[in-house]
Residue, then its C-alpha position, 0 to 999 in steps of 0.5 A: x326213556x332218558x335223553x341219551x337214549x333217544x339220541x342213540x337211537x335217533x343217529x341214523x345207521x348206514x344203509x349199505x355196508x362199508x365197501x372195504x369190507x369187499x376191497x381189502x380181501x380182493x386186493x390181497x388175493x391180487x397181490x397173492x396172485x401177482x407173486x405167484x403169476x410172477x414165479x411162474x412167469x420167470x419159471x415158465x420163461x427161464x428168466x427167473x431173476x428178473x420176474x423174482x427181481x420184479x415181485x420183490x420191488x413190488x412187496x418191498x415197494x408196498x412193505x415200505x410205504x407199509x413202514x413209513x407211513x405208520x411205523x414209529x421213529x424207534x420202529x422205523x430204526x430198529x428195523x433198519x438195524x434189524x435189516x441192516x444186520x439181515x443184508x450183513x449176515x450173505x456176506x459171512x462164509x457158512x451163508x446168510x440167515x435168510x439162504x438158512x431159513x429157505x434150505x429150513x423150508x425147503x427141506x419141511x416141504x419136502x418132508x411134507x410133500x413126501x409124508x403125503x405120497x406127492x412125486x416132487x419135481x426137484x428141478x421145479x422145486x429148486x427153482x421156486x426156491x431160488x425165486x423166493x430167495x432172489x423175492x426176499x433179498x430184492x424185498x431187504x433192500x428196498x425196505x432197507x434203502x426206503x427206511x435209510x431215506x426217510x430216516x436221512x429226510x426226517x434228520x433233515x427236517x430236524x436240522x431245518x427246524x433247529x436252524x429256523x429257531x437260532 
């Protein structure tokens, strides 16, 4: 055999596979959890702004750090145009893209529910649905703001550099 592949097979392997594997899955299946334990909590309570208000700080919290962390500047800043133009788009009079996209899903449920000869509970159905809406926007805007702040550090940072080096 050549030398390299008695190195190669020299290295010693691990012996018990990596934890990850086993983590990863059940957190997302928490987080799932979470978001659904939520809606139903603010369902179940009638408060429903406030429990959708808490699930979306939630999501936006970690889809910021998601954002932050690994986007690119240019990733970074084209989706803060991206969102920027999202939170613009309530404020037109025929509503906004995102009210459009849950009437879109709420009518292919709907259309589903009955093609399998389900009995919806509109009121149910109507709820949730304003909780997903309340969800999305809560998660825009924290995404958005945390972008808009680290885009004003990172300007920062720069302006301290040039300054250093004059």
């Amino acid at each position: 055999m050549s030398a390299v592949a008695d190195r190669a097979l020299s290295i010693p392997k691990p012996q018990a596979p990596s934890s990850n594997g086993f983590w990863v899955p059940l957190l997302g299946g928490l987080w799932v959890l979470a978001n659904v334990g939520l809606a139903a909590l603010g369902i179940y309570i009638d408060w429903p702004i406030l429990c959708a208000f808490l699930a979306g700080l939630m999501n936006g919290s970690l889809l910021s750090v998601i954002a932050v962390s690994t986007a690119s500047d240019r990733f970074q800043a084209a989706t803060t145009g991206l969102l920027g133009g999202f939170s613009l788009s309530a404020l037109r009079s025929d509503g906004s893209m995102v009210w459009k996209a849950m009437q879109g899903l709420h009518g292919f449920v709907d259309n589903a529910f009955h093609a399998m000869g389900f009995e919806i509970n509109e009121r149910l159905h109507h709820a949730i649905e304003q909780e997903a809406l309340y969800m999305v926007w809560t998660i825009v805007f924290v995404v958005l703001a945390s972008l808009v702040a680290e885009w004003v550090r990172s300007s920062r940072n720069s302006e301290a550099k040039e300054q250093r080096l004059m």
